[in-house]
C-alpha positions in Angstrom: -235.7 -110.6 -98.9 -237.2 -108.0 -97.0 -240.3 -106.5 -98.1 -241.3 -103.9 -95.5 -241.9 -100.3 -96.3 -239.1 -98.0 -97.3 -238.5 -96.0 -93.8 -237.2 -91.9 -94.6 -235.3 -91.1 -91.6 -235.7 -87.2 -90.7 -233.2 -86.0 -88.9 -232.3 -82.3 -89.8 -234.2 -79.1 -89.3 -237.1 -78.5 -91.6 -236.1 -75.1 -92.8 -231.5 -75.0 -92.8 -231.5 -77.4 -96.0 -233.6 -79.1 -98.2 -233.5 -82.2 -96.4 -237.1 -82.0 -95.5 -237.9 -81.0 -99.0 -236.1 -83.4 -101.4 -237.8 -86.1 -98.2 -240.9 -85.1 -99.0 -240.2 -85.4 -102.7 -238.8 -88.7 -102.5 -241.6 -89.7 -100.1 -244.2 -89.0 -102.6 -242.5 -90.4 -105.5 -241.6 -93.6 -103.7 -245.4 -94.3 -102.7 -247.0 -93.1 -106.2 -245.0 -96.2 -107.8 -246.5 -98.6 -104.9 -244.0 -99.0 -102.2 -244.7 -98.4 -98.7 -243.2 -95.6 -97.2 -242.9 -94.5 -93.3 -241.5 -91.1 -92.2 -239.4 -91.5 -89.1 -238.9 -87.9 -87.8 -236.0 -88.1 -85.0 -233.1 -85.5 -84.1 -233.4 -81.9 -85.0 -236.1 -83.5 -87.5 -238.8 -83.4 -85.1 -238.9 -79.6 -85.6 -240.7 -80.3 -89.0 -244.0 -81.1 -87.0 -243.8 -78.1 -84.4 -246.8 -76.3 -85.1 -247.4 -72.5 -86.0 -243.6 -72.2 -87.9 -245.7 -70.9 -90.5 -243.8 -73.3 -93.7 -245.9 -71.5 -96.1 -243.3 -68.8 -96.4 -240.7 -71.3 -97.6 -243.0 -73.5 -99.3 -246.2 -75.1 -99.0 -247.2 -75.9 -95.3 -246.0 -78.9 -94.0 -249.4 -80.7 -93.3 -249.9 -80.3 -97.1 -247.1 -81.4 -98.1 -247.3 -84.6 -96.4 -251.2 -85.3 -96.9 -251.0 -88.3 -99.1 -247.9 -89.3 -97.8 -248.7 -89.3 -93.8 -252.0 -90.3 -93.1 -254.0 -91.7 -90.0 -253.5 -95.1 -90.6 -250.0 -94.8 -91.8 -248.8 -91.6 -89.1 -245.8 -89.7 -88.9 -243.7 -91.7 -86.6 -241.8 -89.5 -83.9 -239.2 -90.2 -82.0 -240.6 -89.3 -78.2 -237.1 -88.7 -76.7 -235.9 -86.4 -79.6 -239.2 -84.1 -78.4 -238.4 -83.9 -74.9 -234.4 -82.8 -75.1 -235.5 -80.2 -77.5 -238.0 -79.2 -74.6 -241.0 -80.4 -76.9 -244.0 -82.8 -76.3 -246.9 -83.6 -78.3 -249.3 -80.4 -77.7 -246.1 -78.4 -79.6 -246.7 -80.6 -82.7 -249.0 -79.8 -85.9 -252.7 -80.7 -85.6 -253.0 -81.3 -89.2 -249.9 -84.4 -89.5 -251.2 -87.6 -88.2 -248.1 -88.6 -86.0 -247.8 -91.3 -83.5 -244.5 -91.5 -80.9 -242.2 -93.9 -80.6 -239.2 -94.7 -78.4 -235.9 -96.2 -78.9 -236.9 -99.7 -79.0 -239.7 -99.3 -81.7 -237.0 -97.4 -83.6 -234.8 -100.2 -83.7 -237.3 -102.3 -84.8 -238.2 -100.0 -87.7 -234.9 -99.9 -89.2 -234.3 -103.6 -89.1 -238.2 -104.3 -90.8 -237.5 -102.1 -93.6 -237.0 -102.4 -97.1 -234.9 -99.6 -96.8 -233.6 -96.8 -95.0 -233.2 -93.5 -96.4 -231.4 -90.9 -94.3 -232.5 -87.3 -94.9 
């Protein structure tokens, strides 16, 4: 049985639908009751982390929301070639969200060492 962290796979705008939201929900709720959980941000979900969208208007600002969920030694993974077709590299994302990037390979090596995957 596999026993790796439970992997939330962003992959829709932060502010259309309350994918990010309900994420970040489940994100918290999951590691509260003990199980590991990594945040995968990839697609048009890589737009959570862009920095000055100002989130606070439509809730609470996204380096807040994440803070025990996303930290320095468990980062916000992001996927590196989802940045760049969007025209974004690291110095667009937040300062205050731990993050780390990741390509394709490292992606496919997430999803198949963990627990479970939860599409968002």
């Amino acid at each position: 049985m596999n026993r790796g962290p439970v992997l939330l796979w962003v992959r829709h705008p932060p502010h259309s639908t309350v994918h990010f939201s309900e994420g970040v929900r489940v994100a918290a709720m999951t590691s509260a009751l003990g199980t590991p959980v990594r945040l995968l941000f990839i697609a048009d979900g890589v737009r959570a982390l862009v920095d000055g969208q100002e989130p606070y208007r439509l809730g609470p600002p996204v380096d807040k929301s994440l803070r025990d969920i996303v930290t320095s030694v468990r980062p916000a993974l992001v996927h590196a070639p989802s940045l760049a077709l969007r025209g974004l590299g690291p110095e667009h994302l937040s300062r205050g969200v731990p993050f780390r990037l990741v390509d394709d390979t490292e992606v496919a090596d997430l999803l198949l060492g963990s627990a479970q995957v939860v599409p968002l």
